[in-house]
C-alpha positions in Angstrom: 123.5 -32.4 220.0 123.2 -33.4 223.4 122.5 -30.8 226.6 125.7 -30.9 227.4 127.4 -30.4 224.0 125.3 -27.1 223.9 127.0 -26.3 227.5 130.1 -26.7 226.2 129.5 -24.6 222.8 128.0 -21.4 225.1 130.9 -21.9 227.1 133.3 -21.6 224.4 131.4 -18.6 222.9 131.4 -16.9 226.0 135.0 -17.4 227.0 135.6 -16.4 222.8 133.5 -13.0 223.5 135.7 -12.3 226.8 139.1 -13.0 225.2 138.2 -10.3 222.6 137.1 -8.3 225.0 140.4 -8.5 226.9 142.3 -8.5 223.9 140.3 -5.3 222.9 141.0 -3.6 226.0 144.4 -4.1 225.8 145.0 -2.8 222.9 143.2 0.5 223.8 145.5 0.7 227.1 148.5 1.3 224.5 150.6 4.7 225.0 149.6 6.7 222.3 153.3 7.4 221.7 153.5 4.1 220.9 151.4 4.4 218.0 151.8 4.9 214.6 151.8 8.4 213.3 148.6 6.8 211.0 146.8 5.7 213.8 146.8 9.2 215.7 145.7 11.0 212.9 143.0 8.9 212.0 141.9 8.7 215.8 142.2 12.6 215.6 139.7 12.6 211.9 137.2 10.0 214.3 137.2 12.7 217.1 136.3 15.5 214.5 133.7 13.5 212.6 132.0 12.8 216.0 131.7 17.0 217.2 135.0 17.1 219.4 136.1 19.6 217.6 138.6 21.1 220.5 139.6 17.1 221.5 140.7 16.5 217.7 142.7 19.5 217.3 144.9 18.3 220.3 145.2 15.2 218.9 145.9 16.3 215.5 149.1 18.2 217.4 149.9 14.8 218.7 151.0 13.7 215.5 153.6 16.7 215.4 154.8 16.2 219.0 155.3 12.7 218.5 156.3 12.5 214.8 158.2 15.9 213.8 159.0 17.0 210.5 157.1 13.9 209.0 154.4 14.0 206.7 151.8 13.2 208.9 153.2 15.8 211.1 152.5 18.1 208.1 149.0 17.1 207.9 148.6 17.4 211.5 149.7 21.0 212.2 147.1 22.3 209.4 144.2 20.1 210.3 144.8 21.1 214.1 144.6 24.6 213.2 141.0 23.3 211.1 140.1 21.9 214.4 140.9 24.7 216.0 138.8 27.0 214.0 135.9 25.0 213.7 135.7 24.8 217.7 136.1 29.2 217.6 139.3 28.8 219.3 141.0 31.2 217.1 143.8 32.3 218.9 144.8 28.2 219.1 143.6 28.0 215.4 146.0 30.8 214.4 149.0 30.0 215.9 148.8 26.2 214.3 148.4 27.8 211.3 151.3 30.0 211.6 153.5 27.2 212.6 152.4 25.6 209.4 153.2 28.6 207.8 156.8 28.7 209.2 157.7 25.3 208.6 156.3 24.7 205.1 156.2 28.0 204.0 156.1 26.7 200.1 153.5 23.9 200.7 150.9 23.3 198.5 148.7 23.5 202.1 150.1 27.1 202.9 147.9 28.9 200.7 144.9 27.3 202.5 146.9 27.7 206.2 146.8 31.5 205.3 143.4 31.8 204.1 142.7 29.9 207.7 144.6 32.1 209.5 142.6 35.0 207.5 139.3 33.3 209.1 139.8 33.6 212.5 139.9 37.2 212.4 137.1 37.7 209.5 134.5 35.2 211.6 134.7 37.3 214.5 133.7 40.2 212.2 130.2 40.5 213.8 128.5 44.1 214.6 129.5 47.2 213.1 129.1 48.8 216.8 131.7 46.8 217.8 135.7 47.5 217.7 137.0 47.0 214.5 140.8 45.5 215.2 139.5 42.3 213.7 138.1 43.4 210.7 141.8 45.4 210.3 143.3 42.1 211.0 141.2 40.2 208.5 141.8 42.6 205.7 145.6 42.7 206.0 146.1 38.2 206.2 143.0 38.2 203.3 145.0 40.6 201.3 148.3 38.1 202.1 146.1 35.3 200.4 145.1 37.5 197.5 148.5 38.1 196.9 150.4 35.7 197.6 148.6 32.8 196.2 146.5 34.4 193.1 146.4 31.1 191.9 145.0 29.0 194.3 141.4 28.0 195.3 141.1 30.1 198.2 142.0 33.4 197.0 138.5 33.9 195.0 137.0 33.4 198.3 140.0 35.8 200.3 138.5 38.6 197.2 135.1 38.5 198.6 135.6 38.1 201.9 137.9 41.3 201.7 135.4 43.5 199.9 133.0 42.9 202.5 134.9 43.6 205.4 135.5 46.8 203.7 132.2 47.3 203.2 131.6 46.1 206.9 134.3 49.2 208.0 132.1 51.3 205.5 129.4 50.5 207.8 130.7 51.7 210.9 132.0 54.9 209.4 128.8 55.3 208.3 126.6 54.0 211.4 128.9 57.0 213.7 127.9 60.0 210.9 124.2 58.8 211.2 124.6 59.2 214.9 126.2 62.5 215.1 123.7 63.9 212.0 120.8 63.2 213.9 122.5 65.2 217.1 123.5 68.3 215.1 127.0 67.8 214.8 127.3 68.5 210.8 130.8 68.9 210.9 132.3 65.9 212.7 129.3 64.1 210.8 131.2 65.4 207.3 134.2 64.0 208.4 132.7 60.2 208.8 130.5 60.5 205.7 134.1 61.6 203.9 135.9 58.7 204.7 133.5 56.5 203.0 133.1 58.9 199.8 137.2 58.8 199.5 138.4 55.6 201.4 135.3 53.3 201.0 133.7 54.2 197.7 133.1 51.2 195.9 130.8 49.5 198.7 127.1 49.5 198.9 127.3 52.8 201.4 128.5 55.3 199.3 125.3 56.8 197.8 124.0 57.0 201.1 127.1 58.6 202.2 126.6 61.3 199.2 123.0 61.9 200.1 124.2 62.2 203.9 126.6 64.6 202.8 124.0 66.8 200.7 122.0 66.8 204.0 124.9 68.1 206.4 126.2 71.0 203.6 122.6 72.2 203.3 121.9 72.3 207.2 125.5 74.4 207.9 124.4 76.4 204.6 127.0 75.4 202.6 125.0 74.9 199.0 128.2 75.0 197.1 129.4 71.7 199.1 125.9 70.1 198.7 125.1 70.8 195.1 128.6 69.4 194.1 127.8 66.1 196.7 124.5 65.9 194.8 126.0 66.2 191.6 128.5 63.2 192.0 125.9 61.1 193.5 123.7 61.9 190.3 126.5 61.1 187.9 127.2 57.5 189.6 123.5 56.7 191.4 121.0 58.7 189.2 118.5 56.0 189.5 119.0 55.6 192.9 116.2 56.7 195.9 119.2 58.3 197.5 119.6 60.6 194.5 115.9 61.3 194.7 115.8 62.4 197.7 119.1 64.6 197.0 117.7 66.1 194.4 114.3 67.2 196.6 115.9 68.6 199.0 118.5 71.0 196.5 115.8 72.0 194.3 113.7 72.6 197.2 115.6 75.5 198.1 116.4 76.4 194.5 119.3 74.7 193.8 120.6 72.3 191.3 123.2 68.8 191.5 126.3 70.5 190.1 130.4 71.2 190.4 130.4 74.2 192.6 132.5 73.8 196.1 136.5 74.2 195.6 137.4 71.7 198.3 137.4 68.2 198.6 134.7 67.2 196.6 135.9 69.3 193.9 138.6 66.5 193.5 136.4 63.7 193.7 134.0 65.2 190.9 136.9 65.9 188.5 137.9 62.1 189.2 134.2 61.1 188.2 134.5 63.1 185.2 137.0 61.3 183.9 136.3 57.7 184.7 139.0 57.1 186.9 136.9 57.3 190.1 134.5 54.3 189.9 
């Protein structure tokens, strides 16, 4: 072929790589509401796979603005409120996910909106020192998902994410009695360690409470109160260090772990007596 044959061939591949260029351009200069509802959601699925979490999630509510009460729409609204969530914009994530819920309220997806909806509260469940609205929050949609949809894949999940935010409320109960114990306040320390004995007592912080409670009686020289706290911890944690160190510091002053006090605990022992407690 000939130099100028070769001129004539770069020429045409240039002018081929321009027009699809042009052409390419073009078509990205289309209104997105003149696309198909397809198109936007797969743009939306291209935005999320490449980290713009916050970009997709807008997109995503494109398809519902654009395309209402269609099934892409459908899609849309609960994989905005997935886009949402994954970008911890919770408030955006939860009210796509309530929409979802209002709409298609017997979806096979509204189990799994729910269980979103049940995240954004339980993922900002951080420090015990902090306020505990979300963890409130959490527990009440969690429950929703236990409940309402015992037969879907998320509610095993909702189960254990709901026993430990009550053990993360255990915490904070218990965090609070630590602090006013170490002060000398026995008595509004009583009252925290309580709430985890009666409210709380199938987390991971009830022998500790029990022990805590065996401590406070003993300091205010109420023995009764303390032997019967020692006792119930003894029936349910014998082999426990807590229980150890319970049963130190009664038989240190010569007492024993048993039913004595007429309160509270006197309840709570009688429960433990006859199985029905844990």
């Amino acid at each position: 072929m000939g130099t100028l044959g070769k001129r004539a061939n770069r020429f045409l591949l240039i002018a081929a790589v321009l027009f699809l260029a042009a052409c390419a351009k073009k078509q990205t200069e289309i209104p997105l509401e003149q696309r198909p509802p397809e198109y936007i959601f797969k743009a939306a699925e291209a935005q999320l796979a490449a980290g713009k979490k916050e970009e997709a999630a807008k997109t995503f509510g494109e398809v519902e603005r654009l395309y209402p009460y269609s099934e892409w729409a459908k899609r849309g609204i609960v994989m905005s409120a997935f886009a949402y969530h994954k970008a911890k914009k919770y408030e955006l994530a939860r009210s796509a996910a309530q929409r979802y819920l209002d709409f298609y309220p017997a979806d096979e997806d509204a189990a799994y909106a729910q269980y979103l909806m049940a995240l954004t509260y339980y993922d900002q469940i951080d420090k015990v020192a902090r306020d505990q609205g979300n963890t409130f929050q959490a527990l009440q949609s969690l429950r929703v998902v236990i409940e309402r949809y015992p037969d879907s894949k998320y509610a095993k999940s909702a189960a254990l994410k709901f026993d430990l935010a009550i053990d993360h409320l255990a915490g904070k109960e218990m965090e609070v009695g630590r602090y006013y114990l170490k002060r000398g306040n026995f008595s509004a320390a009583i009252n925290r360690f309580r709430v985890v004995v009666e409210d709380y007592q199938t987390t991971t912080h009830t022998p500790e409470a029990l022990h805590r409670l065996v401590e406070a009686y003993l300091s205010l020289g109420l023995d009764a109160e303390a032997q019967t706290a020692g006792a119930i911890l003894g029936y349910n944690f014998r082999g426990s260090v807590w229980y150890e160190d319970s049963y130190a510091l009664l038989t240190g002053k010569g007492l024993r772990p048993e039913a004595k006090s007429k309160g509270w605990l006197s309840n709570i022992y009688r429960r433990v007596i006859k199985g029905t407690w844990l």
